[in-house]
ZAMARGU-4260 file (C-alpha; in steps of 0.2 Angstrom, whole numbers, plus 5000, padded with zeros to 4 digits):
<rodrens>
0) 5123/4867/4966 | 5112/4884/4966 | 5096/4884/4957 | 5100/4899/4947 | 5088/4908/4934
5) 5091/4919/4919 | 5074/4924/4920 | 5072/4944/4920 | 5062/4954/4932 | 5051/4968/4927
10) 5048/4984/4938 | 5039/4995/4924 | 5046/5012/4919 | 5053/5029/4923 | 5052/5040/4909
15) 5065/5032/4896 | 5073/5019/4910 | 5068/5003/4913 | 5067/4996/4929 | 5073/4978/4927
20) 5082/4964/4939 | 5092/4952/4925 | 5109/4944/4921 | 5116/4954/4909 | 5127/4969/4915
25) 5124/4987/4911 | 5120/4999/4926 | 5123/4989/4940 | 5118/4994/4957 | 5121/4984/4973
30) 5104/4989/4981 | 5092/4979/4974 | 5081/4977/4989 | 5075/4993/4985 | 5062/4990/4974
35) 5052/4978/4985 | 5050/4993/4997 | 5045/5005/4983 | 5032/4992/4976 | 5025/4990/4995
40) 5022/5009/4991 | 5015/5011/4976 | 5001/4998/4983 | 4998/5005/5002 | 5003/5026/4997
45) 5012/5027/5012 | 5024/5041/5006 | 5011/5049/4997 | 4999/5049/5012 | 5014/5057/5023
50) 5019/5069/5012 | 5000/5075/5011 | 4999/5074/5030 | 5014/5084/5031 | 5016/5105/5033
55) 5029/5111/5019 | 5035/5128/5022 | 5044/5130/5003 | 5036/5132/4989 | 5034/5114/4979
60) 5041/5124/4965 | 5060/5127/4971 | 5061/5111/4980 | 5060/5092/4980 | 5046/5086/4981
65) 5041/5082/4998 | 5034/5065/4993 | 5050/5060/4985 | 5060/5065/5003 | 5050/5054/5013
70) 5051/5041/5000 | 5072/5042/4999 | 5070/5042/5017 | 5060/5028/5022 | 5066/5015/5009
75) 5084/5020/5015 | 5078/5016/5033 | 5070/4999/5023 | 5087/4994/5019 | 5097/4996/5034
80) 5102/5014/5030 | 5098/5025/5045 | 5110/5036/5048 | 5109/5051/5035 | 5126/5050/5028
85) 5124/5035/5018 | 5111/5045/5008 | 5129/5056/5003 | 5134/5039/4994 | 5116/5033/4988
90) 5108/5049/4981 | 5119/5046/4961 | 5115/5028/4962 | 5102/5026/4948 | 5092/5009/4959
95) 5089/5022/4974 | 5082/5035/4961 | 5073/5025/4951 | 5064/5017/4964 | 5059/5036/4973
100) 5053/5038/4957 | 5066/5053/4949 | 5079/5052/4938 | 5091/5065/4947 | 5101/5066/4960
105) 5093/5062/4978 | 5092/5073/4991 | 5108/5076/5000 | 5110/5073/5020 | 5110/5091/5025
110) 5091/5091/5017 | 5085/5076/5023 | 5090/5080/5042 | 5082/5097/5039 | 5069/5089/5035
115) 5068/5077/5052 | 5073/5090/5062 | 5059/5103/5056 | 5045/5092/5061 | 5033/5098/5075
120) 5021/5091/5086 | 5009/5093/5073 | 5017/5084/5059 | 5021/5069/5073 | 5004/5067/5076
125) 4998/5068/5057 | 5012/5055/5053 | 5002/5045/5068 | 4986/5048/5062 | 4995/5041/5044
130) 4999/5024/5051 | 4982/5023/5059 | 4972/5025/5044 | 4985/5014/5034 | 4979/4998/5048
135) 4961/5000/5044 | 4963/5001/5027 | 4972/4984/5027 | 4959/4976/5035 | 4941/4973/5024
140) 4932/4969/5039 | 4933/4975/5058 | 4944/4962/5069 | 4936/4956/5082 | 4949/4957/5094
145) 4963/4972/5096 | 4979/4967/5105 | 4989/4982/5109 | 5008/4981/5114 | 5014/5000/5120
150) 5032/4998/5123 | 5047/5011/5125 | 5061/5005/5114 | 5078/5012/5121 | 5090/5017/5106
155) 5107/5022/5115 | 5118/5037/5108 | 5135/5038/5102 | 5140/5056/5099 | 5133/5074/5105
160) 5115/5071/5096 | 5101/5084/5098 | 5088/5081/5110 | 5098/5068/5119 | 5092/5067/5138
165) 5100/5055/5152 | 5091/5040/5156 | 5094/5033/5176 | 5091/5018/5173 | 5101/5015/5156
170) 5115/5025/5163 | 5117/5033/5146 | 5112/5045/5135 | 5097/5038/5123 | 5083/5042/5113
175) 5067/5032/5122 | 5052/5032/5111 | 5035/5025/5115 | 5030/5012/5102 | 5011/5007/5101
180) 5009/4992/5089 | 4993/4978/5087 | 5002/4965/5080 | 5017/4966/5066 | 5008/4985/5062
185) 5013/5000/5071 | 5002/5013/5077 | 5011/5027/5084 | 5029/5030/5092 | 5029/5045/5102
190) 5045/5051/5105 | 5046/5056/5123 | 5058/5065/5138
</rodrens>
C-alpha cells in the first residue's frame, strides 16, 4: 500500500495567493515540480544575478521584467520544457506564475525567443561570468583540487532552425556547444561554429 500523507506543504505567499501543495482540490495545477526550482532560486539568485548581468534594450517600464523572463524560462527548461511553445500552454497556468513570482499572464513564445535570439556575445559571456561567480559562492572555503571536464555536447536539429551549421562527422545538422563543468556545476557553454 502507498504511504500516503495529508500533510500540507507551504511555499509562502504571492500577494493574496498561497502557495501550498495539499489534498484538497481547488486550483490544481499539473506542474508542481516547479516550485523546487523556484526555491533553488530564491536561495542561490541565479535569475536575479542574470537578469542584472543582462543588457535590456526596453524600458523596464513597458515590459516584463527581465528577471521574471529568465526565471519562466529557465524553470520551464527545469521541467523538461525546452522548446518554446509549451510556454503558449503554461503561461495562464497559476503554479508556473506563482512560482516566477507574478500573478499575470507569462510571457508568451514569440517573447521569450526574442529574448534568446537577441543575445550577444557580450550577454553570453556575462551569463558565463554568472555561473562562475555562482560555483565560488557555493563553496566556503577554496577546494583544493579543480577537475575540469570541457566537452562539446551535439544536439541534433529537426527543422530549418537559425544558426544551424553542418557537422561532417555527425552528418546532420546540429547545434555543438562547448560545455566546461568541475564536477556536477557548470561553468561555461560556449556555443560554437
Amino acid at each position: 500500500m502507498p504511504k500516503c500523507t495529508a500533510a500540507r506543504m507551504d511555499f509562502g505567499r504571492l500577494r493574496r495567493r498561497v502557495i501550498e501543495a495539499n489534498f484538497q482540490g481547488g486550483t490544481i495545477s499539473s506542474d508542481g515540480g516547479l516550485m523546487l526550482p523556484r526555491q533553488v532560486d530564491r536561495r542561490i539568485g541565479l535569475s536575479a544575478a542574470a537578469a542584472a548581468a543582462l543588457s535590456d534594450p526596453h524600458g523596464p517600464e513597458r515590459i516584463t521584467p527581465l528577471r521574471e523572463l529568465l526565471a519562466q524560462r529557465l524553470y520551464g527548461l527545469c521541467r523538461g520544457h525546452g522548446d518554446l511553445s509549451d510556454h503558449a500552454r503554461l503561461r495562464a497556468d497559476p503554479l508556473p506564475q506563482s512560482a516566477v513570482g507574478t500573478d499575470r499572464t507569462l510571457a508568451s513564445s514569440p517573447m521569450l525567443s526574442r529574448l534568446e535570439t537577441r543575445a550577444t556575445r557580450a550577454d553570453r559571456v556575462a551569463l558565463n561570468r554568472v555561473l562562475l561567480e555562482r560555483f565560488i559562492a557555493a563553496h566556503a572555503t577554496p577546494p583544493a583540487e579543480l577537475v575540469l571536464d570541457i566537452n562539446a555536447s551535439d544536439i541534433p536539429l529537426h527543422e530549418e532552425q537559425e544558426q544551424a551549421e553542418f557537422q561532417a562527422y555527425y552528418d546532420h545538422y546540429r547545434y555543438l556547444p562547448l560545455y566546461v563543468f568541475c564536477g556536477q556545476a557548470m561553468l561555461a557553454c560556449v556555443p560554437r561554429s
